[in-house]
C-alpha positions as CSV (number, residue, x, y, z in Angstrom):
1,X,0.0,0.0,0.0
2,X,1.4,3.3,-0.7
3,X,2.0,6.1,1.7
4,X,-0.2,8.5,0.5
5,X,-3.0,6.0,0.9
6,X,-2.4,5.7,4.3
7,X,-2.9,9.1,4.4
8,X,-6.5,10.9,5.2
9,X,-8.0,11.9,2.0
10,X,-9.5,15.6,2.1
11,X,-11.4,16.2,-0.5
12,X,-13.2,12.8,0.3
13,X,-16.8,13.9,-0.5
14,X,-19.6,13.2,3.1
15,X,-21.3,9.8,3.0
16,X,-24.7,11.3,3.4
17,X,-26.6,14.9,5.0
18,X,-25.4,12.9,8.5
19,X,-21.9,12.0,8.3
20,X,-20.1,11.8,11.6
21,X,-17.0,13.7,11.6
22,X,-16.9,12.9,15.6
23,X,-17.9,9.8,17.3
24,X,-17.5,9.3,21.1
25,X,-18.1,5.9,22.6
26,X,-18.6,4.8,25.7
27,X,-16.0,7.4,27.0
28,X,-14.8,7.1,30.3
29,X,-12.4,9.8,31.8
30,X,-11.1,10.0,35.8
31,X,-9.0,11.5,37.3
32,X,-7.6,9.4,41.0
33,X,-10.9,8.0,42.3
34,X,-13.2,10.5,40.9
35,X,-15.2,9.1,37.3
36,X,-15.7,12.5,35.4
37,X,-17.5,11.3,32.4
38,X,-18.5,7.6,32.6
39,X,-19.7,5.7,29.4
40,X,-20.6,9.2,27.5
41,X,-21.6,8.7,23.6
42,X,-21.9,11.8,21.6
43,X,-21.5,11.9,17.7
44,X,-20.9,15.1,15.5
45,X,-22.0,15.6,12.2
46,X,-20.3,17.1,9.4
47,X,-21.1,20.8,8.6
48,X,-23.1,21.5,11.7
49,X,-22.5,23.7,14.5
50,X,-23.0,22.1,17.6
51,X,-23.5,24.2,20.9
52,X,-22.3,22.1,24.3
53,X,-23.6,23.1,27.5
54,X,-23.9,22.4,31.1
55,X,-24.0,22.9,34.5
56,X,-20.0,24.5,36.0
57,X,-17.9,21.8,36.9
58,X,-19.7,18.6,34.8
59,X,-16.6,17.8,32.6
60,X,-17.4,20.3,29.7
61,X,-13.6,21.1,28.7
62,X,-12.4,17.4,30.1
63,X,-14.3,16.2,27.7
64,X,-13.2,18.4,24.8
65,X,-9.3,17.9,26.2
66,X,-10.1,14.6,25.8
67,X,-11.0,14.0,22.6
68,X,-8.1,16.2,21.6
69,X,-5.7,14.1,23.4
70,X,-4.8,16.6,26.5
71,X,-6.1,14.2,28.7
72,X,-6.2,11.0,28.6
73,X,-9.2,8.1,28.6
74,X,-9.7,5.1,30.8
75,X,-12.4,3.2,28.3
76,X,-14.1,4.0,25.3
77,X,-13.4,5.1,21.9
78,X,-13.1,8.3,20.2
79,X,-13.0,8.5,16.0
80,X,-12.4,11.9,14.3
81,X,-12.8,11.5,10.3
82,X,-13.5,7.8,10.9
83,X,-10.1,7.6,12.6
84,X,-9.0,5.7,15.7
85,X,-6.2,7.9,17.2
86,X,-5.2,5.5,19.4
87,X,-5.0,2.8,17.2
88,X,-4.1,4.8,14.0
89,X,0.3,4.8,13.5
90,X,2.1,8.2,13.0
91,X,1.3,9.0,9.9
92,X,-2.2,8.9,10.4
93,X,-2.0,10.7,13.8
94,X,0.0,13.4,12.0
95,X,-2.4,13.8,9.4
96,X,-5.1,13.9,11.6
97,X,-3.4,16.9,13.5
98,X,-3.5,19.2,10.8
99,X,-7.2,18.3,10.5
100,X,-7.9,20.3,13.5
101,X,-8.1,23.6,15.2
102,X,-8.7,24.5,18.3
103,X,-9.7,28.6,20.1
104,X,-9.0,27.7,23.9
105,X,-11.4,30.6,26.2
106,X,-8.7,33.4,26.4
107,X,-7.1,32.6,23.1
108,X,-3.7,31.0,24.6
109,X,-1.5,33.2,22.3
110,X,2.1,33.5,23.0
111,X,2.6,36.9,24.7
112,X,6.3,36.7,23.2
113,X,5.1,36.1,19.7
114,X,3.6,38.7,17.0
115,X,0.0,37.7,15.4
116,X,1.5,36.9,12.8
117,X,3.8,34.1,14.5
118,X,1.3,32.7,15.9
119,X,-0.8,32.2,13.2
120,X,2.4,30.9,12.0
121,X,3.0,28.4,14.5
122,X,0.9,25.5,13.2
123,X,2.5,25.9,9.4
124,X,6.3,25.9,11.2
125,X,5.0,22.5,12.7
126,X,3.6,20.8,10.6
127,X,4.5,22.0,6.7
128,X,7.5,23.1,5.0
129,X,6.7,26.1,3.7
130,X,9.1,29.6,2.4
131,X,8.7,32.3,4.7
132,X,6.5,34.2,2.1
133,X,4.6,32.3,1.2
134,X,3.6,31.6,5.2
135,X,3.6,35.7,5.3
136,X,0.6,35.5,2.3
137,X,-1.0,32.4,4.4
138,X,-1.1,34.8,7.6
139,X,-2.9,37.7,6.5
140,X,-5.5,35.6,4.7
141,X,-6.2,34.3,7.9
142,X,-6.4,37.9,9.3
143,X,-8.6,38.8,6.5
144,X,-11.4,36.0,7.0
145,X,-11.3,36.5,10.8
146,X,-12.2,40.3,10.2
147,X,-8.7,42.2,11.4
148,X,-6.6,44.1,9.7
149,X,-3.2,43.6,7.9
150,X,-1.6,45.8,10.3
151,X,-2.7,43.6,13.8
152,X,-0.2,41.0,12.2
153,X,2.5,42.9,13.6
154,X,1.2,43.5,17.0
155,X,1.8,41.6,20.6
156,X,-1.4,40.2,22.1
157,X,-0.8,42.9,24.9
158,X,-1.9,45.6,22.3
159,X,-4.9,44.1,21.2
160,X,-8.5,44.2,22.9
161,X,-9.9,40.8,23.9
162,X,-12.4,40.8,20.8
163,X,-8.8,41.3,18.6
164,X,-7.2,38.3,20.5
165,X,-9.9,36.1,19.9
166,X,-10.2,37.0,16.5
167,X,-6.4,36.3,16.4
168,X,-6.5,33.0,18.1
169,X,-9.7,31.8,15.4
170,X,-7.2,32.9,12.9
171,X,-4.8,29.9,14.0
172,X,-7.3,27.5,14.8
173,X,-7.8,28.1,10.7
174,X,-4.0,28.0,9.9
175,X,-3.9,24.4,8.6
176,X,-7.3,24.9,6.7
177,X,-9.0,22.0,9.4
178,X,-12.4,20.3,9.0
179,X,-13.2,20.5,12.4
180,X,-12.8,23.5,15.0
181,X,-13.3,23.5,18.5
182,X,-14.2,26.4,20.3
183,X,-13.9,26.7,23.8
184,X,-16.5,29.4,25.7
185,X,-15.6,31.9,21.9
186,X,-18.1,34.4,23.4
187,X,-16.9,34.9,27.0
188,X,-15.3,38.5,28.0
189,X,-16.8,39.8,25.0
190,X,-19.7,42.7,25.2
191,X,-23.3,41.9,23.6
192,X,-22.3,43.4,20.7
193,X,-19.0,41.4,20.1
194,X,-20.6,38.5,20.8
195,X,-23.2,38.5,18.0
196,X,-20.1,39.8,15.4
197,X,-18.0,37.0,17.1
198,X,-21.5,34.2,16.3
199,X,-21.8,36.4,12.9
200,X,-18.0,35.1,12.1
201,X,-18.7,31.9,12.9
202,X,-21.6,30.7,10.8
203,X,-20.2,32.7,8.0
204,X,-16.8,30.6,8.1
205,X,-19.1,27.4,8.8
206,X,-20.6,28.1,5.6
207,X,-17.9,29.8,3.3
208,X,-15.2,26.7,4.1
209,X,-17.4,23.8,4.8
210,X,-16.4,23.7,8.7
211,X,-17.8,21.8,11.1
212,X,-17.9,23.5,14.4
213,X,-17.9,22.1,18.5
214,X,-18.8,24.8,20.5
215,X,-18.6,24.8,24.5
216,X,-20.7,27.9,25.5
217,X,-22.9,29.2,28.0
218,X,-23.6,32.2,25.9
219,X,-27.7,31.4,25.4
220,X,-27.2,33.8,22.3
221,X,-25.1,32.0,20.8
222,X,-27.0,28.6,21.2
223,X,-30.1,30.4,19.9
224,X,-28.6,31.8,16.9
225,X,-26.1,30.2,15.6
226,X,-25.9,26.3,16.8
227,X,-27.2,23.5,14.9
228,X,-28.1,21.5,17.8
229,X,-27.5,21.4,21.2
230,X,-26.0,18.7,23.9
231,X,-26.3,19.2,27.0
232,X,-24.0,17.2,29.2
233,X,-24.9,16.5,33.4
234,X,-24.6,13.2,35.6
235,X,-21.2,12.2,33.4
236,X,-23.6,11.8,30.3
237,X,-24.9,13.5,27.4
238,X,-28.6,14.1,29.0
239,X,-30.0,15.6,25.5
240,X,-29.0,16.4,22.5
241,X,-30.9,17.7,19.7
242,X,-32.8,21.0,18.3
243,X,-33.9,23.9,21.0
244,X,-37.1,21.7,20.5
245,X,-35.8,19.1,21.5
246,X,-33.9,21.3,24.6
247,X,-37.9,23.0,25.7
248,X,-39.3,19.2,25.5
249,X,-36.7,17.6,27.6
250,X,-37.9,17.0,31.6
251,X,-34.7,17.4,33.3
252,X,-35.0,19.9,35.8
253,X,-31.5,21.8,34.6
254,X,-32.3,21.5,31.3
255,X,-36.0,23.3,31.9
256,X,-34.3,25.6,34.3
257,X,-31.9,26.5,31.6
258,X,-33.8,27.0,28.3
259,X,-36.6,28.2,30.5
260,X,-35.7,30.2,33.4
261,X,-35.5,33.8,34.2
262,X,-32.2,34.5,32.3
263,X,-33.4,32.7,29.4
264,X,-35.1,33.9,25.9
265,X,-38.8,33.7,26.2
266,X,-40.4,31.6,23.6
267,X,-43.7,33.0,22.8
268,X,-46.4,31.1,20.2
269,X,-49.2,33.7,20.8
270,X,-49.5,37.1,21.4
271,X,-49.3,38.2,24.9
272,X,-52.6,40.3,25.7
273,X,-50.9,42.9,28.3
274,X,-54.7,44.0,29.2
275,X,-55.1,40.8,30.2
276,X,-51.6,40.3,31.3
277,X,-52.2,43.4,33.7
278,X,-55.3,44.2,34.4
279,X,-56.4,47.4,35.6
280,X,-57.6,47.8,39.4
């Protein structure tokens, strides 16, 4: 067999409307004594943007360390693109690797490195590419994350938080992955960022054929911009599904959640406010 068949194929066209780019099974991740996530199953399907929730503390980033190989499993199997990562050899594992891209909650840029380096960072490690041409690579990053040419030459000390995340999505897109995962993309940002910041999102989703996994707990962003929803609590996936599917559910969080003070109000039928208040 040759080597470049044992490599992933990119342009490999989906199966069907419900390919699974991700497929968690049976996952089980501890740390000591404690079980974290025990016997979780959760599949991703190519193209969508999935919004993953719950409750502080349930094992929302383990999870996502997990399946990128931060942290490591105790059972279970994880497949990205079909593949086995702990079963595939180095090829495979390498080719994987520039399959993926990752925005971690403050943006993790290095503080001693221009934007432009770090945009450059996944290139250097994984291709072999002339200087220049990595220089064009960088600002077409820039460009499809919304900055300008001239933030490639700043620190991330000189730019506002809605600038480093913007810089850190233009990494995560550096090797041109299929899959991104987004960790809390929203958080520190105003109302107003937030929306341009979801805006960006499903415009790159749609544009370059991304599939996105999105930890949030940015309501907005699950109402506007996610696919579906999964809601993970009691080291499971409780739900996962449409914001139908979210209202319909009979968990208590879930229903306080979707439905609770902080929450967007879902309304069928006009509200009669004479009714609603009626005068004394």
């Amino acid at each position: 067999m040759s080597a470049n068949s044992e490599t992933l194929e990119r342009d490999a066209p989906a199966q069907s409307d419900r390919d699974v780019i991700l497929e968690v099974r049976d996952l089980t991740v501890g740390f000591g004594s404690k079980i974290v996530l025990d016997n979780l199953n959760l599949d991703i399907y190519r193209g969508e943007i999935l919004g993953f929730v719950g409750a502080s503390g349930t094992g929302k980033s383990v999870l996502m360390r997990t399946v990128l190989r931060l942290l490591p499993h105790r059972s279970g199997t994880i497949k990205i693109l079909g593949v086995d990562y702990d079963t595939a050899d180095d090829q495979k594992r390498i080719s994987l690797d520039t399959r993926l891209g990752v925005l971690f909650q403050h943006g993790a840029l290095f503080s001693a490195l221009t934007v432009k380096e770090n945009i450059q960072l996944p290139m250097r490690e994984y291709l072999q590419l002339p200087q220049s041409l990595m220089d064009e690579l960088a600002y077409l990053k820039l460009e499809l994350v919304g900055l300008p040419p001239d933030a490639a030459d700043k620190y991330p000390s000189e730019l506002s938080g809605g600038m480093i995340k913007r810089a850190a999505l233009a990494r995560a897109l550096a090797l041109d992955p299929d899959l991104v995962f987004l960790d809390e993309p929203t958080s520190g940002l105003d109302p107003i960022g937030a929306a341009d910041f979801d805006a960006l999102i499903a415009k790159l989703r749609d544009t370059l054929g991304l599939t996105v996994y999105m930890v949030t707990h940015d309501l907005d962003s699950l109402f506007s911009v996610c696919d579906r929803i999964a809601v993970l609590g009691e080291k499971k996936v409780l739900v996962e599904g449409t914001l139908d599917d979210m209202f319909a559910c009979d968990d208590p969080w879930v229903q306080s959640y979707f439905r609770g003070k902080r929450a967007r109000s879902v309304v069928t039928e006009p509200i009669d406010r004479a009714t609603e208040h009626p005068e004394k």
